[in-house]
N, C-alpha and C positions, 0 to 999 in steps of 0.2 A: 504493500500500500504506500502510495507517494503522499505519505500527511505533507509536507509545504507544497506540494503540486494543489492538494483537494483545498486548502486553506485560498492561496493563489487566486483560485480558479472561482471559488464559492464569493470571497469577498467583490471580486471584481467583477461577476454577474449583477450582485445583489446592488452596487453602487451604477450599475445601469439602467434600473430600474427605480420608476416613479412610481407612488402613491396609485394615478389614476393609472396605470398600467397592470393592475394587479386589482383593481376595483374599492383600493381603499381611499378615504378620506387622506385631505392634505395634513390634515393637522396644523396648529402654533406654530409651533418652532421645531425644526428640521437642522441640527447645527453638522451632520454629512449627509454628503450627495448620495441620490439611491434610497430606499427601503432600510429601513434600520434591522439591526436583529433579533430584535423579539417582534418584528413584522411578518419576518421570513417565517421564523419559528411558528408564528399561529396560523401560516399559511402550510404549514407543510406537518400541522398534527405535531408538534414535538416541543420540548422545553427550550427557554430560549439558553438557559444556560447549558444546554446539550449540544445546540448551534452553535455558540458561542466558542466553546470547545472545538468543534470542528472547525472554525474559522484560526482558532487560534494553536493549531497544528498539533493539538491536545485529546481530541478524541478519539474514541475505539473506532475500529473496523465499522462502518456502517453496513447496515442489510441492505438487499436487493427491496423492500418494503423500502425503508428509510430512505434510500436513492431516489426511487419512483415518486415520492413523495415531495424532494428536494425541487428533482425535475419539473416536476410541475407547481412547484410554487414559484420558481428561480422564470418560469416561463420559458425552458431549454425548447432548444430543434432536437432534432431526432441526433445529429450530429453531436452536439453540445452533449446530451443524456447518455450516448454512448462511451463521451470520452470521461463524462462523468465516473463511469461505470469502472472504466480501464483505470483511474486514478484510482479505486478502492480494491482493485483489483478483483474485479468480478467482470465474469462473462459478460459480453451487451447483451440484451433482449433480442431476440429476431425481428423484424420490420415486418412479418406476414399479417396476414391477416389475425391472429390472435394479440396483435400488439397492442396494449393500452394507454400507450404514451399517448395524452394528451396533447396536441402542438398551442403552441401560442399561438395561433392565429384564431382558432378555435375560442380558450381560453379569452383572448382579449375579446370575442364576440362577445361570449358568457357575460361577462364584467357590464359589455356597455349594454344588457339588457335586463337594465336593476329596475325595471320597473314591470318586468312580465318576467312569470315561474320561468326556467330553461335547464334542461341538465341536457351529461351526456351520457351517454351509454354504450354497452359494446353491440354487435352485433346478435350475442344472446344474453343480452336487457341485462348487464352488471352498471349499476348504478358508479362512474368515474367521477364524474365529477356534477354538482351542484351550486348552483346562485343561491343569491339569500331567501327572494320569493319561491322559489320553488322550494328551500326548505323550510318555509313558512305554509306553503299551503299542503307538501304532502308528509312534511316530515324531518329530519335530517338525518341522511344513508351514512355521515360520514364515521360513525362509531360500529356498524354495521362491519361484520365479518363474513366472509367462506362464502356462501354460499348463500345465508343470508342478505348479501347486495347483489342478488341477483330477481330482477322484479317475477321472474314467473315461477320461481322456484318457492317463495313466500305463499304468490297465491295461490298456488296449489298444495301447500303443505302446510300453512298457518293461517288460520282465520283472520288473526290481525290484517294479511296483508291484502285483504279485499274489506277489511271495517271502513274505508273513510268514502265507499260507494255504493249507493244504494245497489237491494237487494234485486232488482229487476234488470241490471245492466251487468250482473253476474255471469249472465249463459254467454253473451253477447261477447264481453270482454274476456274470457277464459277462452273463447274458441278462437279470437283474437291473437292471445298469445302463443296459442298452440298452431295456429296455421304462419304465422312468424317465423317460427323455428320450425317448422317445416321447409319454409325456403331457405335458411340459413344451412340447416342442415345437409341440403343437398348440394347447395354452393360450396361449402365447405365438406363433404360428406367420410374423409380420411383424415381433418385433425384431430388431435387427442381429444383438445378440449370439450369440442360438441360432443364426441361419441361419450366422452364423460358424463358430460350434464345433462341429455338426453335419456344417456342409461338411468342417469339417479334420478332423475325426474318420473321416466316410467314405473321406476321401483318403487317411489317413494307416496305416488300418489295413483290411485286408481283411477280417478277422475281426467288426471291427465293420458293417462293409458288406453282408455277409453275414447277421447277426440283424439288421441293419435292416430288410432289406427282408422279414423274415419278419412285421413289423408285429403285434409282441407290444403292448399296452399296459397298463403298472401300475403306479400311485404307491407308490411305497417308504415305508411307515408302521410296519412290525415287520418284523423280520431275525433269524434266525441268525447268527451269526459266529464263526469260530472264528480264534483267530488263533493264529499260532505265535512264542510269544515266546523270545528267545535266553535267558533267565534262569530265568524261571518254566516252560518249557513251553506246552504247548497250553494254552489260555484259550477255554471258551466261553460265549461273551456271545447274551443277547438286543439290540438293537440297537433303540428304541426312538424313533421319531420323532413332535416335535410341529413345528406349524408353524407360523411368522407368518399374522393373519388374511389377508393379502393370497398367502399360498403362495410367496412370494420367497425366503422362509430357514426353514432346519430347523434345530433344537437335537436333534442324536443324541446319544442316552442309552447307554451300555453296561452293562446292565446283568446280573450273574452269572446263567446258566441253571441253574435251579432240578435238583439231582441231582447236580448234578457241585462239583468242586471248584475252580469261578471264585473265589471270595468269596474264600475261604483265599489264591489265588494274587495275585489284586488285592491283597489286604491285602498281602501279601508284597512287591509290587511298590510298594506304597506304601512303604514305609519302604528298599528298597535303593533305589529307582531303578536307572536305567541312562542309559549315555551309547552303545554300540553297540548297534544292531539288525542281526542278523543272521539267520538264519533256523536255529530250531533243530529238530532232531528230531520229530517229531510224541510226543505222550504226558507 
């Protein structure tokens, strides 16, 4: 492990980076250029006296998690996160289709659309990355582990993760994610991962076993959603998908259905926020 290369390389990322380049406020006073580091640190899940450490040529071996984490808070290119990688001494990730580096271009989308939900995901629904409104309206994935940040995997194996939508838009949205990954599946039909997740998914749940083998297929690119928020009420959203050129990650869009009173409620939800999701009333 090259500790003054990772030091080097971390500090002089982070002093390239501005406040509104990463979605945070400017703050008072700023007395160095760039992102401070307990900025980094809360962007990237970890203490800041652990960054700190790592800036100051003083920290352990970091993990392939910790990397991935640095990378995308730092805003890396795929190049950048590689050499990231090579400096801890660790393999790079492959660039295939199973890749979940997040690019900054993405990312700074994310950022500039603080005023509508957005997250991204992989091509089998792993919750990567989250805006603030969209963990305001459905939740926040980011303490979420394994298999658990993975959206179809929840709703077909834990109640929780169909509670914050009514019970009539159930059949509708499960056969949804099951014909999803159906197309996924076959595009990808030889890497690990699917045949992994696929298999557990089958084993795991009868339900989805069942529209599997009904051999629905369609790419998820516009949605209805309705969600049911503990604060504001029902919320319904259009659901908006773009993709990476290569189909590996989607940036969903939530955006208010036209008629109804989403805007007003979003707007609303933007300025209380909330720290419980519960499942509230429908209306």
């Amino acid at each position: 492990m090259d500790r003054p290369g990772l030091a080097d390389f971390l500090r002089r990322r982070r002093e390239q980076l501005t406040p509104a380049d990463v979605g945070l406020p400017p703050g008072v006073r700023r007395r160095t250029p760039g992102l401070r580091r307990d900025e980094v640190a809360l962007l990237a899940g970890m203490s800041t006296d652990y960054y700190t450490r790592l800036e100051q040529s003083r920290g352990p071996r970091p993990s392939t998690q910790v990397l991935a984490s640095l990378a995308r808070a730092l805003r890396f290119s795929s190049d950048e996160r590689d050499h990231l990688y090579h400096l801890c001494g660790h393999g790079a990730p492959g660039r295939g289709l199973g890749d979940k580096h997040v690019g900054p271009g993405i990312l700074h989308m994310l950022a500039k659309l603080d005023d509508t939900p957005a997250t991204v995901i992989t091509d089998l629904g792993e919750v990567l990355v989250q805006n603030r409104m969209h963990s305001l309206l459905v939740g926040d994935h980011g303490e979420r582990r394994g298999l658990d940040r993975f959206y179809a995997w929840r709703w077909f194996t834990d109640p929780a993760g169909r509670a914050l939508f009514p019970e009539e838009d159930w059949d509708r949205l499960g056969r949804s994610h099951v014909a999803d990954l159906r197309a996924t599946a076959a595009r990808r039909a030889a890497d690990a991962d699917v045949i992994e997740f696929i298999g557990a998914l089958r084993a795991g749940s009868a339900e989805f076993e069942l529209l599997w083998n009904e051999h629905e297929v369609a790419v998820r690119l516009s949605d209805t959603k309705r969600i049911r928020h503990p604060a504001v009420g029902l919320v319904e959203t259009v659901c908006e998908t773009l993709l990476t050129p290569n189909a590996a990650q989607r940036l969903l869009v939530y955006l208010p259905r036209p008629g109804t009173d989403a805007a007003d409620k979003l707007a609303l939800l933007r300025v209380i926020g909330t720290q419980t999701l519960t499942p509230a009333p429908d209306g």
